[in-house]
KETITI-496919 format. One record per residue: residue number from 0; residue in three letters; chain; x, y, z of N, C-alpha, C in turn. Coordinates in steps of 0.001 Angstrom, whole numbers, plus 500000, padded with zeros to 6 digits. Each point is the difference from the previous one (the first is absolute). Layout:
<dokes>
NUM|ALA|A|X|Y|Z|X|Y|Z|X|Y|Z
...
</dokes>
This chain:
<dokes>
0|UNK|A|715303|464147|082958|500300|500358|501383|499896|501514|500222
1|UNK|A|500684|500795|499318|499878|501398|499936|498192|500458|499955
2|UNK|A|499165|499438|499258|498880|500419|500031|499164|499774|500899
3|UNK|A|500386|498682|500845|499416|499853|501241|500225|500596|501383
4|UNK|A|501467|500432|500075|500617|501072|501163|499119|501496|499515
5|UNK|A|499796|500101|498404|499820|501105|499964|498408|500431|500632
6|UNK|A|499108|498478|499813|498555|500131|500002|500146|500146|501984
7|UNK|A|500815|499231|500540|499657|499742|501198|500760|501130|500576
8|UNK|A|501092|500874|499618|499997|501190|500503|499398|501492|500005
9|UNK|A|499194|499615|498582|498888|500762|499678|498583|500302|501260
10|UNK|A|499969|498482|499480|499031|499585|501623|499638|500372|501428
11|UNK|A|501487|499870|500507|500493|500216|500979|499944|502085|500222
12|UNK|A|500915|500459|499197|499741|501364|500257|498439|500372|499734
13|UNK|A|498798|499836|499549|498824|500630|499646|499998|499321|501269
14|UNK|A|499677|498797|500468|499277|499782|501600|500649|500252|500713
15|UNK|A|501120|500425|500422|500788|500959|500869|499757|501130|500113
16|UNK|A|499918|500595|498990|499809|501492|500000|498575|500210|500508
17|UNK|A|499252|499092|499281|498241|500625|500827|500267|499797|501975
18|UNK|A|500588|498703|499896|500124|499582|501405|500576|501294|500729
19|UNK|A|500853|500986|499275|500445|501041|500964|499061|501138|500038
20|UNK|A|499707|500237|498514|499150|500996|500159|498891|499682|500950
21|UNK|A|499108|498985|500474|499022|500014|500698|500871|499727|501558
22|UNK|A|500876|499709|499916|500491|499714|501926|500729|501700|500153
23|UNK|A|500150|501025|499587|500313|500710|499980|498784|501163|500842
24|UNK|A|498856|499782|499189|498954|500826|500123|500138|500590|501629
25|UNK|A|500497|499099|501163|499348|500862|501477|501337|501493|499961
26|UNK|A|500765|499207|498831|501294|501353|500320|499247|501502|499642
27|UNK|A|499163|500109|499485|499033|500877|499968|499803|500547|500951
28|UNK|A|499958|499501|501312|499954|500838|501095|501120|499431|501206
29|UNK|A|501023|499607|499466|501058|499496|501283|500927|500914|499521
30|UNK|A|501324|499902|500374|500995|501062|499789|500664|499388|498874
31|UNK|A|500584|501282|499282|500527|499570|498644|501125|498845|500146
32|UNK|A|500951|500192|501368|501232|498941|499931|499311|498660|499621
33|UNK|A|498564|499166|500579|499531|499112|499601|499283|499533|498551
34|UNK|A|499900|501322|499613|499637|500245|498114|501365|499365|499280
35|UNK|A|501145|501169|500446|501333|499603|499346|500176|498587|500160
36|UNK|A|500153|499614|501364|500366|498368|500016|499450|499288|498997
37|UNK|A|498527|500088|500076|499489|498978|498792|500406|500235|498846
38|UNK|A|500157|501750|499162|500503|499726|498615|501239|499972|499693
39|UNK|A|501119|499626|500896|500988|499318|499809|500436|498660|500221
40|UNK|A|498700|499553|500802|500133|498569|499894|499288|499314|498776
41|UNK|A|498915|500785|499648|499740|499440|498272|501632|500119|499362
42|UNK|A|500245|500751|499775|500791|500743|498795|501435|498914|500611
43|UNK|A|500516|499699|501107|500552|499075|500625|499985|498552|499261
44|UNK|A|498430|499820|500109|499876|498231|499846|499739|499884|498276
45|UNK|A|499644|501436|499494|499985|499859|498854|501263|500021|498897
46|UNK|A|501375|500551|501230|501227|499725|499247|500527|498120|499488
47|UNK|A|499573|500059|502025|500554|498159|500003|499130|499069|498752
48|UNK|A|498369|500353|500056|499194|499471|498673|500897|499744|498773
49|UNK|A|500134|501127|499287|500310|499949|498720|501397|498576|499578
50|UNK|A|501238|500397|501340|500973|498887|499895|499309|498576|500409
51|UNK|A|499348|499941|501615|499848|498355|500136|498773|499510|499030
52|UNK|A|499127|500906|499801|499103|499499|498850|500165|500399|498406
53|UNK|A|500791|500605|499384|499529|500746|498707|501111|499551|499748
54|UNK|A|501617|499564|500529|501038|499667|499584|500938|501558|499636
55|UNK|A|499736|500718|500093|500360|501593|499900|500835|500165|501028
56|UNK|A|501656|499773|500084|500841|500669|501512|499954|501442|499361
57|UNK|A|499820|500870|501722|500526|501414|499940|501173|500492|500897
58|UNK|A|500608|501050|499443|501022|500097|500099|499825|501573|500663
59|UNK|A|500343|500558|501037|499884|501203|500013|501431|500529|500558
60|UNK|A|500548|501202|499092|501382|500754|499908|499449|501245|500723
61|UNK|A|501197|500142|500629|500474|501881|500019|499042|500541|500646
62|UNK|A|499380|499023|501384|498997|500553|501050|501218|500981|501157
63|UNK|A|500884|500008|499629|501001|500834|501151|499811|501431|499187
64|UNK|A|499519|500338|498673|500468|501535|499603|498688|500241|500551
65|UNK|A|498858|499499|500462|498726|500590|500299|500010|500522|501430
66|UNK|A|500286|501388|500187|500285|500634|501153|498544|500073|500698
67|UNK|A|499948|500213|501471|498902|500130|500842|499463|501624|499657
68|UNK|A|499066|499831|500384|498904|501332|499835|499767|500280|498408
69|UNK|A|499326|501284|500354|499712|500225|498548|500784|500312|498731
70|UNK|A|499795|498787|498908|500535|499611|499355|499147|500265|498687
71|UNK|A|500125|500275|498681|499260|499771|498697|500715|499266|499215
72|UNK|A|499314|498707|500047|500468|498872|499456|499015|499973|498646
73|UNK|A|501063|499628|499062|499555|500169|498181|500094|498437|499233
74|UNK|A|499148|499352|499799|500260|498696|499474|499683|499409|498893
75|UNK|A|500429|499762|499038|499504|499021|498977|498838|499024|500103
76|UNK|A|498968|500149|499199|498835|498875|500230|499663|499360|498649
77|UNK|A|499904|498852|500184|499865|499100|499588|499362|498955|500057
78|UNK|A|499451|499750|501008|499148|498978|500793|498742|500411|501374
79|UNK|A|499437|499233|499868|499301|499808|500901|500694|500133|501590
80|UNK|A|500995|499169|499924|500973|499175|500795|500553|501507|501362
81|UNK|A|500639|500801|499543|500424|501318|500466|498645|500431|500559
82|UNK|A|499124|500348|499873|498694|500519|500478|499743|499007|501279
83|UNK|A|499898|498509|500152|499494|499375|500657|500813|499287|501544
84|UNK|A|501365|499824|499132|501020|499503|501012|501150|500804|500406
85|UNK|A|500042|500767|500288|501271|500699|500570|499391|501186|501362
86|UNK|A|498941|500001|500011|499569|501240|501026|501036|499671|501011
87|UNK|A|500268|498707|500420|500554|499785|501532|501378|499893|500140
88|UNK|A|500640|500780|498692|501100|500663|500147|499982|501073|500472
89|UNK|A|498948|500924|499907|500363|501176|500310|499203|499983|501783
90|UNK|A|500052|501607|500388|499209|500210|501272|498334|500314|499498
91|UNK|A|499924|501366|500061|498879|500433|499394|499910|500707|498692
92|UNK|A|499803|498817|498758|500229|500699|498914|498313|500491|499466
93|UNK|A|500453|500706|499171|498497|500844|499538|500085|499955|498307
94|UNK|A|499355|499356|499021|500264|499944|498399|499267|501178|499481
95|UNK|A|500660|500692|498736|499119|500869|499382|499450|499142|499438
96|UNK|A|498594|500092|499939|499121|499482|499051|498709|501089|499465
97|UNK|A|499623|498997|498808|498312|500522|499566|499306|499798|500602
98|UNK|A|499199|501277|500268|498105|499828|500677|499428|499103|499824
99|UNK|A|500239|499443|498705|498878|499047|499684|500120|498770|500921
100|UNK|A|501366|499283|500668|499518|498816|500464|499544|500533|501612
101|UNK|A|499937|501040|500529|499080|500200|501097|498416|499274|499957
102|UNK|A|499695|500055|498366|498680|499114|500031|499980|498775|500141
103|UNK|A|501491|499050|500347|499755|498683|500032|499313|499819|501480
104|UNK|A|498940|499127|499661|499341|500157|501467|501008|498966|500922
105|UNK|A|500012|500377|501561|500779|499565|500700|501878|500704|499906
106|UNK|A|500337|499539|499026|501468|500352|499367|500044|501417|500249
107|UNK|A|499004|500956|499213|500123|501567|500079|500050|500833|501818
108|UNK|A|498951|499350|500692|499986|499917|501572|501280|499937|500120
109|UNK|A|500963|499009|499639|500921|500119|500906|501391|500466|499509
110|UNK|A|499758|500439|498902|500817|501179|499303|500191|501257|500787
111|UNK|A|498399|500381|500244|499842|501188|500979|499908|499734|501485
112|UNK|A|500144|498656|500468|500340|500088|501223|501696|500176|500317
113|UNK|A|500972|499144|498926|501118|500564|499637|500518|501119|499421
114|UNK|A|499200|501005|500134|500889|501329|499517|500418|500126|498558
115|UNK|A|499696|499032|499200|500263|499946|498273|499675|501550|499356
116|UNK|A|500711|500080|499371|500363|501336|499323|498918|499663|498480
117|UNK|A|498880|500338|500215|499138|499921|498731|500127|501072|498877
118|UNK|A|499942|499806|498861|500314|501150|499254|499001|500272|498420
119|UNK|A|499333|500760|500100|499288|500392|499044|500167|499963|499042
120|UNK|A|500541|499048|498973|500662|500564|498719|499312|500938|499152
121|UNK|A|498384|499907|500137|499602|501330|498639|499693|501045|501187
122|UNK|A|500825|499850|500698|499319|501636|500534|501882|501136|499594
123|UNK|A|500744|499619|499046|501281|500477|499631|500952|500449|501103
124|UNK|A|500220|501548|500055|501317|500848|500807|499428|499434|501166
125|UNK|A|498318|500579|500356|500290|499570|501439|499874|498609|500556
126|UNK|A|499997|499104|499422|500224|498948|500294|501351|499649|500302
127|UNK|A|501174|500623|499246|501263|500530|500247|499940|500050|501335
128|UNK|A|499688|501570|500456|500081|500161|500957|499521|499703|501297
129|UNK|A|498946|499263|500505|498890|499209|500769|501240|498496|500369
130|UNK|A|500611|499505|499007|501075|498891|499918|501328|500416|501029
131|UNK|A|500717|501362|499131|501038|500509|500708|499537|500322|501433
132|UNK|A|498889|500919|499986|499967|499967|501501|499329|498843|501120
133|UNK|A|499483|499342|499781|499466|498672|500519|501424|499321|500197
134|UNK|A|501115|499990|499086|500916|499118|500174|500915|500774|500670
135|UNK|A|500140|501484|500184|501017|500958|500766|499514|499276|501942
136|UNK|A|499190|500223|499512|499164|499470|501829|500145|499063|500473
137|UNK|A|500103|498412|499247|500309|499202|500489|501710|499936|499796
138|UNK|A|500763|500211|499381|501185|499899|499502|500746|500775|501926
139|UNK|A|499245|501145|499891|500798|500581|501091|499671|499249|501550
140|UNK|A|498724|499037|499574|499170|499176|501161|501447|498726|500422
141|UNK|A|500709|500001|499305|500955|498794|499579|499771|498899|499229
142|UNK|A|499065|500482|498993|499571|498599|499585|500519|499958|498606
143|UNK|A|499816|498813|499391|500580|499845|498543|499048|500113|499090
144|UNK|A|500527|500619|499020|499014|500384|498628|500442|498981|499222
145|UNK|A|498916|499230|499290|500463|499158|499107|499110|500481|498885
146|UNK|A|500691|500205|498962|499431|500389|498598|500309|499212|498306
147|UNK|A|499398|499259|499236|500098|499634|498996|500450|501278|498995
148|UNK|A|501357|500211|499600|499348|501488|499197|500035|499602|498514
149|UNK|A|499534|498597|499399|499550|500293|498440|498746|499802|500393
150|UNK|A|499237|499941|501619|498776|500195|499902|499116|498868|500002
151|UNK|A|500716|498790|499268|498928|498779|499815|501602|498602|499397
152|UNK|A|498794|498774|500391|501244|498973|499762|500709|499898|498390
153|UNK|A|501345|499697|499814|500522|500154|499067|500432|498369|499562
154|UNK|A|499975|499880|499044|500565|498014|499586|501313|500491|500147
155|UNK|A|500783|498984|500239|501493|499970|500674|500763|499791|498312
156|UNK|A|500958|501058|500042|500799|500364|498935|499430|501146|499041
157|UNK|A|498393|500358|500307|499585|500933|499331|500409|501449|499797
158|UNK|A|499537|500467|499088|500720|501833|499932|499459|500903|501317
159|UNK|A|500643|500233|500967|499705|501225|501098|499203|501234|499252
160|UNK|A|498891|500052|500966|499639|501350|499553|499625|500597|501672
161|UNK|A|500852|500908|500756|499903|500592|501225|499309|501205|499978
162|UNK|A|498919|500178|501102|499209|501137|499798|501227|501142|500998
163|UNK|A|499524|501558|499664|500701|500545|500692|499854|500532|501633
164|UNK|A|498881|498827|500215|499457|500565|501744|501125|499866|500890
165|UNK|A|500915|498696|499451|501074|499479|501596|500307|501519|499662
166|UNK|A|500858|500585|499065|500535|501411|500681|499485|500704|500257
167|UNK|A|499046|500436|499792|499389|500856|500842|499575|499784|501639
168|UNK|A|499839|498520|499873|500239|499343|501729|501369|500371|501024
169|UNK|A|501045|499533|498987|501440|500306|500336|500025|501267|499985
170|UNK|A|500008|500821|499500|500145|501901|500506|498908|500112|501103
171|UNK|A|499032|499645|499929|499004|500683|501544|500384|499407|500906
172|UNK|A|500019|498213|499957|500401|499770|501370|501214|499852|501122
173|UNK|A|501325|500350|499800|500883|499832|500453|500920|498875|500873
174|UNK|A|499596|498995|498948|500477|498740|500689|500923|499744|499045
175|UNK|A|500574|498779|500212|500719|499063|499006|499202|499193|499131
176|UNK|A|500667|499899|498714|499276|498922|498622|500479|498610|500599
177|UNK|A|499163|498905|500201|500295|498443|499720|499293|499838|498883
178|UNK|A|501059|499299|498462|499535|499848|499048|499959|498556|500018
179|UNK|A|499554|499004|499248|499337|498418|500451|499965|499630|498886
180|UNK|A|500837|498946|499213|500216|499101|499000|499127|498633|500217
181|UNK|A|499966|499417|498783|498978|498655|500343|499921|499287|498619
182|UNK|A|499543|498581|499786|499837|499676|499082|498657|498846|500327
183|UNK|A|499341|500390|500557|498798|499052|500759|499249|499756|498593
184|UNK|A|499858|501228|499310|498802|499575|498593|500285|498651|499364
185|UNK|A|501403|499869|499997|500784|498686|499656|499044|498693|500678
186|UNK|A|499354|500294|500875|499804|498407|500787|498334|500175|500244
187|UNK|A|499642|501188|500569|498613|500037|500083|499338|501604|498826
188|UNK|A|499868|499375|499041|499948|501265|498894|498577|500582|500412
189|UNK|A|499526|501115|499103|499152|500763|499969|498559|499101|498563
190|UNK|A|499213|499352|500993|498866|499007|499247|500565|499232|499945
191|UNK|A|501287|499237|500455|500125|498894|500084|499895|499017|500866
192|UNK|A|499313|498491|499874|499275|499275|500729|501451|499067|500534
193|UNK|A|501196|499865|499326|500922|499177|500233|501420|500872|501249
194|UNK|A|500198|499577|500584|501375|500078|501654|500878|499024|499129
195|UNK|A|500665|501240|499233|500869|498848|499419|501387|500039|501097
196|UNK|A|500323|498674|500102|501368|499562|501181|501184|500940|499551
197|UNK|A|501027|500722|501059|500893|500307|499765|500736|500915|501409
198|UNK|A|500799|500709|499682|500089|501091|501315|499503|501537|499599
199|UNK|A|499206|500651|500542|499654|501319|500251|500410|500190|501003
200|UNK|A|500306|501076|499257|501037|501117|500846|499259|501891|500042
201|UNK|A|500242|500150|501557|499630|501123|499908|501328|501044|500438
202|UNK|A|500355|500686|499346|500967|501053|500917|500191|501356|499660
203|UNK|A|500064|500503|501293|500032|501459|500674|501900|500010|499805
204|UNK|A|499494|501208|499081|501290|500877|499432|500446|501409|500991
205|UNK|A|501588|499951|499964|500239|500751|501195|499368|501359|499665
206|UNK|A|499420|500414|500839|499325|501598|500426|500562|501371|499360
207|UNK|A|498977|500743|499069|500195|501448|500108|500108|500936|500738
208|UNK|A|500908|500654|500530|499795|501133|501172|498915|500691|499964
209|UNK|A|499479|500762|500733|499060|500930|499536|500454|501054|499848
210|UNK|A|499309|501606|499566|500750|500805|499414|500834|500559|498686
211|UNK|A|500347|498760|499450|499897|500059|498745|499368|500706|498512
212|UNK|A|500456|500642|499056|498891|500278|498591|499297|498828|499976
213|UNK|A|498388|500384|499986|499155|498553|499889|500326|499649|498270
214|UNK|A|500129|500898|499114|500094|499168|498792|500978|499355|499841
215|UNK|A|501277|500268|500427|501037|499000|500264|499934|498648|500386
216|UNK|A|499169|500089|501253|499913|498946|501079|499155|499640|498717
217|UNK|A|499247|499970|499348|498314|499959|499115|500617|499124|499304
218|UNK|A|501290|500469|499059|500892|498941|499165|501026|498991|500323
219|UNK|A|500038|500339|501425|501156|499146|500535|499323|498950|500241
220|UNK|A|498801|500193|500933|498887|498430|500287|499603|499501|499162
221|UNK|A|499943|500719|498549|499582|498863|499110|500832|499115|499228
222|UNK|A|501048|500275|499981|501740|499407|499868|499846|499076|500969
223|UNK|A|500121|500494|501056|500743|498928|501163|498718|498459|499876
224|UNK|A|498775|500232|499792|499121|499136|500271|499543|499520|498600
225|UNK|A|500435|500401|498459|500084|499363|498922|501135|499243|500062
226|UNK|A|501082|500129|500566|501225|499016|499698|499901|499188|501272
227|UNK|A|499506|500276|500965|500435|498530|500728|498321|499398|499640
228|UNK|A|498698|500344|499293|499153|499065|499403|500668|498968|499137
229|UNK|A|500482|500718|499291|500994|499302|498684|500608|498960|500580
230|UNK|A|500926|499970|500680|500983|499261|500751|499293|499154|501087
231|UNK|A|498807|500315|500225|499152|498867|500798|499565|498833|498951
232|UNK|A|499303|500583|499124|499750|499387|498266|500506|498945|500155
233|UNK|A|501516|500800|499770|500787|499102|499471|500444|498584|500392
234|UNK|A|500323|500089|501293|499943|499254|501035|499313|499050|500071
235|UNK|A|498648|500195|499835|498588|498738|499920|500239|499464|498779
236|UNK|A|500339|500988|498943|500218|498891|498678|501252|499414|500088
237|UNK|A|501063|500481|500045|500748|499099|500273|500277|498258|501287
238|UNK|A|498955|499996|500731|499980|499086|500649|499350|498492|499156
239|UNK|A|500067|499159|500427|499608|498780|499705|498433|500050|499328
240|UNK|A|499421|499539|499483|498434|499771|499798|499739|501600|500591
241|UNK|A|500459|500648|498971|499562|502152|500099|498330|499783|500075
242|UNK|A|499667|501264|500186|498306|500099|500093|499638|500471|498611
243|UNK|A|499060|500167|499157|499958|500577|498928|500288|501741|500180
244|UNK|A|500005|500496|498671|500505|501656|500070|498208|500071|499872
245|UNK|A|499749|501245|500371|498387|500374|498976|500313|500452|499156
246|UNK|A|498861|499743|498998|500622|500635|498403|499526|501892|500337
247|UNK|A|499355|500053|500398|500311|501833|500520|501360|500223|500495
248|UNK|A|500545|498883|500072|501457|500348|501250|501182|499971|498883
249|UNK|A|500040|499644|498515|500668|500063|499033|501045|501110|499914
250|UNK|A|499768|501165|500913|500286|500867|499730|501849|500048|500657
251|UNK|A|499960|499105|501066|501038|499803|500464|501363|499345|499728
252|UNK|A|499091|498880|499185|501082|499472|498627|501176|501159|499210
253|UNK|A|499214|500922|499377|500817|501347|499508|500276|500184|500583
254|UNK|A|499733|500378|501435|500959|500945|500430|501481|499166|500819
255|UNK|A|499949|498595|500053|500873|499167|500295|501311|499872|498850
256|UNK|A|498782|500358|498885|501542|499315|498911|500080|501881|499720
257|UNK|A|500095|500732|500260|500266|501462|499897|501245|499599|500661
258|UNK|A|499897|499428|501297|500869|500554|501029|500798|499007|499657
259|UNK|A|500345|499003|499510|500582|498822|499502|501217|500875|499072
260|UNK|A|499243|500518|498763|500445|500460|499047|500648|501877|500289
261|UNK|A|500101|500134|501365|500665|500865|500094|501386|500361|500518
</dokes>
């Protein structure tokens, strides 16, 4: 049963997603509010997908600490899942990302018809800086920065490795930190073909002021969003028929019986 929710929700999102990307195309020249509508109604129908077809409930916490306007929101990744379904929580959010998927044909179009914050990785400092200020502009536009900062998806329970851009984001732009816990790798992993059943959970951890020492804030977000990962973990394994751990995700085991044994 699991492999058949998994094939037919598989299914379902690849012919959905083309279906938007091509009904999308006249937003090319209509006004962006009609762009937005559509990619939150993907990212919308692609939440309800995963539960009425894939058997996957989601759970989303702690949408009250996510204050209006510009915001730099910091999140744990793990999945696919975060990238695809949540836009239509926010208003107008903008992701740091790599240049490179600007080349997905269709997809990259509308990266840059959305304002996506592309980022050079071998071009070094100033790629740094091209990021900070691209994101100072929209940040003060009111819009939300959403940034991965280990950079790329992580298997759920794995060892954190955080690059040091969020702070340098957090000192230039003068907003508040939303840091974002999750344990999605748990259900829709990274190369994995199986939606294994359970609850995913996404949640927004209460807010950094702005103003702050960014290296502070630098160590505090990675605290606040390693322990409630952990404690999301935990949660899925402890439920009925748990999802498997990934064996990259081993790492969380130690640090469970650390905290056991302390």
């Amino acid at each position: 049963m699991i492999f058949l929710r998994s094939l037919a929700f598989n299914a379902f999102f690849y012919v959905h997603t083309i279906f938007w990307l091509l009904a999308l195309l006249p937003t090319e020249i209509l006004p962006k509010a009609v762009f937005w509508w559509g990619v939150k109604r993907w990212a919308k129908i692609n939440r309800w997908a995963i539960t009425a077809i894939g058997g996957v409930r989601v759970e989303i916490r702690g949408l009250e600490y996510l204050p209006k306007g510009g915001v730099l929101i910091a999140a744990k990744h793990q999945s696919t899942f975060e990238t695809v379904s949540l836009l239509d929580l926010f208003d107008r959010p903008t992701f740091v990302m790599k240049r490179e998927l600007r080349k997905i044909p269709l997809f990259g179009w509308y990266t840059i018809k959305g304002e996506q914050i592309a980022v050079d990785r071998s071009a070094g400092r100033s790629a740094l800086v091209d990021m900070t200020e691209r994101a100072r502009i929209e940040a003060a536009r009111g819009r939300e920065i959403l940034i991965f900062p280990e950079g790329t998806r992580k298997p759920a329970g794995a060892e954190p490795h955080y690059k040091h851009g969020i702070a340098h984001l957090y000192e230039h732009l003068g907003v508040p930190l939303v840091p974002v816990a999750l344990n999605s790798g748990l259900f829709w992993g990274r190369h994995d073909f199986t939606r294994h059943p359970g609850t995913l959970v996404i949640e927004f951890l209460p807010p950094i002021p702005a103003g702050r020492d960014p290296e502070v804030v630098y160590a505090e977000m990675q605290e606040v969003i390693e322990t409630a990962c952990d404690r999301l973990i935990a949660e899925a394994l402890a439920a009925p028929n748990p999802p498997p751990l990934p064996k990259a995700g081993q790492a969380y085991l130690t640090r469970a019986a650390a905290r056991a044994g302390s």
